[in-house]
N, C-alpha and C positions, 0 to 999 in steps of 0.2 A: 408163113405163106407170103408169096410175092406175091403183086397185082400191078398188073401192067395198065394204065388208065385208055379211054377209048380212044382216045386219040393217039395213043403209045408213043408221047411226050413227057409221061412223068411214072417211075415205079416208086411205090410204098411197102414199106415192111410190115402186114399184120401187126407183128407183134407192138407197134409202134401207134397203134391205131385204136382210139378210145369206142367206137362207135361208126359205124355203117348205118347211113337211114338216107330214106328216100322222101325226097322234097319236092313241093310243088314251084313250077316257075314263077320268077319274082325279075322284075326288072333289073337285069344290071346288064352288062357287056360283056361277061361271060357266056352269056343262053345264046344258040345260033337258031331258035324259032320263040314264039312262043308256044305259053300250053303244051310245054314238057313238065315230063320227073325226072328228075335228079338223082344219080345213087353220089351221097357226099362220103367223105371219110371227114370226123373229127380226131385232131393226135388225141394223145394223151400227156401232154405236158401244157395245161392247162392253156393253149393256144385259141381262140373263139376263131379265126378262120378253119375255114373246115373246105376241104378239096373234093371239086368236081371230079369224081372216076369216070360218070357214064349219063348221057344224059337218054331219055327215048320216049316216044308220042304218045303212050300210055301208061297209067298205074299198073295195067296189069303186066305188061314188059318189063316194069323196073322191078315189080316184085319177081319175077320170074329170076332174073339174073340175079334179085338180093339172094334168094334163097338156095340158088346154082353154087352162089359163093360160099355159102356155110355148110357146103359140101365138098367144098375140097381139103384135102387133105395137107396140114401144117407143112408139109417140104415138096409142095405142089407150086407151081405157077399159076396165075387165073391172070388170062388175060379180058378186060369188058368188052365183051362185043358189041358190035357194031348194030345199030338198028333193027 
């Protein structure tokens, strides 16, 4: 599966991707509010940065989209939507 990030400035290959989980906002210069979640991708070649896909104002929107995602199908596109 492809995944196009919410800002559709960066695509990632599934297969290339250790881990999908969703994180509570933490000060850096990445967040554009605070008191968001985060859907992050970790790779899987043992890299500790791990990529912002999707950021949005509630737990229960980011779990919405996590679980949106584990529903498409391997030769599918997912692109994160928007808020």
């Amino acid at each position: 599966m492809i995944i196009i990030n919410q800002n559709r400035t960066e695509v990632f290959n599934f297969n290339g991707i250790y881990r999908l989980f969703i994180d509570e906002w933490f000060w850096d210069n990445s967040s554009k509010e605070p008191d968001c979640f985060y859907i992050r991708a970790e790779k899987n070649n043992g890299d500790v940065f791990c990529n912002i896909l999707g950021e949005y104002k509630t737990e229960e929107k980011a779990k919405e989209v996590l679980t949106e995602m584990c529903f498409c199908h391997n030769d599918e596109m997912y692109r994160m939507p928007k808020e």
